[in-house]
C-alpha positions in Angstrom: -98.3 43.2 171.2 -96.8 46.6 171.7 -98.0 46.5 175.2 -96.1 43.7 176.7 -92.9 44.7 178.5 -90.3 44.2 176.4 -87.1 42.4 177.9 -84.1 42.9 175.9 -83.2 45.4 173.8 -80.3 45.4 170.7 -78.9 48.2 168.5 -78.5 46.9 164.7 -75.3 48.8 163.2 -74.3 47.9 159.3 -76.8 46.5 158.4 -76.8 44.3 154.8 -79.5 42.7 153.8 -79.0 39.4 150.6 -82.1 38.0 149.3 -82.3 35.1 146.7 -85.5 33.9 145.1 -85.9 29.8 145.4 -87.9 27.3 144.5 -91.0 26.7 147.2 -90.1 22.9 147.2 -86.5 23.8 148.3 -87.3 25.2 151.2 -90.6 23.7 152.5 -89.0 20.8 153.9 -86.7 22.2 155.9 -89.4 24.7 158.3 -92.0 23.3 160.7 -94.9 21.6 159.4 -97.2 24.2 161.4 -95.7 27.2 159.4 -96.6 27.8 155.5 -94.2 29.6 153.3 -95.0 32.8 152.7 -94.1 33.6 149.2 -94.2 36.7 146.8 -95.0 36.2 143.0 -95.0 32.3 143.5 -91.2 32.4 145.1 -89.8 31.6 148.5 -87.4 34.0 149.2 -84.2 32.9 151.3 -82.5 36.0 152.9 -78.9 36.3 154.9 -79.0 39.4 157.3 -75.1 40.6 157.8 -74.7 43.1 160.8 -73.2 44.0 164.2 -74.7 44.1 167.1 -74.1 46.8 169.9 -75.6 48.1 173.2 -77.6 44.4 173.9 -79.0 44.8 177.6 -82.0 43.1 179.4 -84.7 45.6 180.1 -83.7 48.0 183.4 -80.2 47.2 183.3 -76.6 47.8 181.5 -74.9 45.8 179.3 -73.2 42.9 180.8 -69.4 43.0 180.2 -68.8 40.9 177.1 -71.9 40.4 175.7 -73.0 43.9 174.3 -71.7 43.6 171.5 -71.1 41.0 168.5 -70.9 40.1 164.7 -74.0 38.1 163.5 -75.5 36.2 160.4 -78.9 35.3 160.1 -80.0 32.9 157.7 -83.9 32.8 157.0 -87.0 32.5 155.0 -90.4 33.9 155.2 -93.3 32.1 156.7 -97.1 32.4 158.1 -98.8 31.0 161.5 -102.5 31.4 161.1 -102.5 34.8 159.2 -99.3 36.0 160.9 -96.6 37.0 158.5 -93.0 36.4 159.8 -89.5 34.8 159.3 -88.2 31.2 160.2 -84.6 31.2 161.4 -82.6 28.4 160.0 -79.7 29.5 162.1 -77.7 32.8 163.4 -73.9 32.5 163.1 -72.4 35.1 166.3 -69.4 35.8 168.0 -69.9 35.4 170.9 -69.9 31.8 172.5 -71.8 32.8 175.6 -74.6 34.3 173.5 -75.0 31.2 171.7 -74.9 28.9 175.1 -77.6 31.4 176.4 -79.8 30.9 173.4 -80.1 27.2 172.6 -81.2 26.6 176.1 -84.1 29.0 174.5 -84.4 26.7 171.5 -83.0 29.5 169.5 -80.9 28.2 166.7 -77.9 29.6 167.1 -74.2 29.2 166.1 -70.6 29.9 167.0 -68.9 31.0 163.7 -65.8 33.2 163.1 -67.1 36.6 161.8 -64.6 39.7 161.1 -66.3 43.6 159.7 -63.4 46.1 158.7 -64.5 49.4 157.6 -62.7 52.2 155.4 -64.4 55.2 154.9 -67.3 54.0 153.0 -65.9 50.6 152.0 -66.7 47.3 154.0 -65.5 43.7 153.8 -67.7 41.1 155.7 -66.6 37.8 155.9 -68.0 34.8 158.1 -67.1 30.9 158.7 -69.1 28.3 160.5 -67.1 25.0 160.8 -69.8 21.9 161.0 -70.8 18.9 159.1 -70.0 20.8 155.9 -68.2 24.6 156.4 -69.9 27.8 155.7 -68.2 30.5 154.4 -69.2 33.9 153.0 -67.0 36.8 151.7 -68.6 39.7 151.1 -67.1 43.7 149.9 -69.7 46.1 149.8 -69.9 49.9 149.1 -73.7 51.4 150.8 -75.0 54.5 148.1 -75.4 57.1 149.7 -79.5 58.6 150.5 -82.4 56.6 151.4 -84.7 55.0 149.0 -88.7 55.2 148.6 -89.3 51.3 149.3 -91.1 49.6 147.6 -94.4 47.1 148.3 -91.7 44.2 147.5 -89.2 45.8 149.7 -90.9 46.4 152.5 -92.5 42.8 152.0 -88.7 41.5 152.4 -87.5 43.8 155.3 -90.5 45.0 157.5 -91.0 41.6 159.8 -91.8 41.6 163.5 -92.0 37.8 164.3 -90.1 34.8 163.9 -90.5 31.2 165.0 -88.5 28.8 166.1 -88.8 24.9 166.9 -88.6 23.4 170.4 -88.9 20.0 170.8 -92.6 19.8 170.0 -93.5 23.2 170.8 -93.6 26.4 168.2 -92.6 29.7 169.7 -92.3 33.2 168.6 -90.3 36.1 169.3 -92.0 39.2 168.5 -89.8 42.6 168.3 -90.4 46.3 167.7 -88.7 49.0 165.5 -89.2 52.0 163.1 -89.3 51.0 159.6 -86.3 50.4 158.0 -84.9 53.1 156.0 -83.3 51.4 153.5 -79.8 52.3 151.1 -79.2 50.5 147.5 -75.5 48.8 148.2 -72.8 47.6 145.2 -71.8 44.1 146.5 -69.3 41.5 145.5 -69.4 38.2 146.4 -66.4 36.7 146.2 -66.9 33.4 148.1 -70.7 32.0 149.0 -71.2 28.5 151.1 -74.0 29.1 153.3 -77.3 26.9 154.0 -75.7 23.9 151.8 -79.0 23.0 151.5 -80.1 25.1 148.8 -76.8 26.2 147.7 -77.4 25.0 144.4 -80.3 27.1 143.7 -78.0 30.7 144.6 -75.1 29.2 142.8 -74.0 31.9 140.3 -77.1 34.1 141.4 -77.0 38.0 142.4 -79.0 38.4 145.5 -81.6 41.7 145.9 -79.4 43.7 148.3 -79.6 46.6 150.7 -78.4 48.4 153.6 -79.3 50.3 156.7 -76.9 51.7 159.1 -78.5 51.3 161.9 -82.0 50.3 164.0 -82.4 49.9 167.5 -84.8 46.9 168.6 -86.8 46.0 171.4 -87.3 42.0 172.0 -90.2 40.7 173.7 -90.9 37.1 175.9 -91.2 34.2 174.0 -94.4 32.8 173.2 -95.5 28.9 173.1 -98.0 28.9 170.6 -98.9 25.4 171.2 -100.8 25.8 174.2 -100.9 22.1 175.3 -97.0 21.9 175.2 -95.8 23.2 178.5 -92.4 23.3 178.4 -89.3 22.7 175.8 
């Protein structure tokens, strides 16, 4: 995979990872019949990815003016395609309205949302709000520890993920992507207001997520890839 040409690249800055532990049969419905959840001691895992985005450019040029930078939320689980471990994307909440124009002509499933980062000194206050059929809100102060863990087998089972898959009419297709391994922070976290993916909202009611942090991780994205190869087009 490595050797493809890669065609856009992204530097990951404040970086929190939130994971929950849910029920398989909360989340199975809701990804792509051709995926399988891929779960860890008998649990799905639903994780929300908090970070900012900076120096986004396609491969052999600069950034464009605007779109370099931006807040983003992704919202996802962890899944399998034929032996392939990876994440399913139920939706990225950015800034940036052209980004998200842009990517759902891809089939990405991305959203506008209203996302604000302050930073003093070591203290951070993340909070995020998608209006649609019901609003999504999350509120988040958090404090990064300072020095690098030793990860664990679970926690690099969480964080180390180099595909994702997304939905397209009738088509699968993945996104692979390339980095050094994450070099992880423990994090104290409050939560002081949590209304994302409503649809299993009642299963991380009132429960404290696994939670790190990374300050930063530069990415190179590669084409997208049909899987389906019968399906020529979305």
């Amino acid at each position: 995979m490595w050797s493809k040409p890669w065609i856009l690249t992204q530097i990951w800055q404040d970086v929190l990872f939130l994971h929950w532990p849910v029920s398989p049969k909360d989340l199975g419905q809701y990804i792509p019949q051709e995926l399988q959840l891929d779960l860890y001691e008998n649990n799905a895992w639903l994780s929300v990815v908090l970070f900012q985005v900076k120096g986004q450019r396609l491969r052999f040029l600069p950034p464009f003016p605007g779109v370099g930078s931006h807040l983003q939320l992704n919202i996802r689980t962890y899944v399998t395609y034929k032996g392939m471990k990876g994440v399913y994307f139920f939706n990225s909440d950015v800034t940036n309205r052209f980004i998200v124009q842009i990517a759902t002509k891809g089939s990405l499933s991305y959203r506008h949302s209203k996302i604000a980062l302050q930073r003093k000194e070591n203290n951070f206050s993340f909070t995020s709000l998608y209006h649609g059929a019901q609003d999504e809100r999350l509120k988040i102060s958090y404090q990064p520890i300072a020095g690098e863990i030793s990860s664990s087998t679970f926690e690099k089972w969480l964080v180390e993920r180099y595909h994702s898959w997304s939905k397209c009419k009738s088509s699968l297709v993945r996104i692979d992507i390339n980095h050094m391994p994450w070099q992880l922070q423990r994090v104290h976290f409050n939560i002081e207001s949590n209304t994302v993916a409503p649809f299993v909202k009642e299963s991380i009611q009132g429960i404290q997520p696994i939670a790190h942090y990374s300050k930063s991780k530069q990415a190179k994205i590669f084409p997208p890839i049909l899987e389906n190869k019968k399906i020529f087009y979305c």
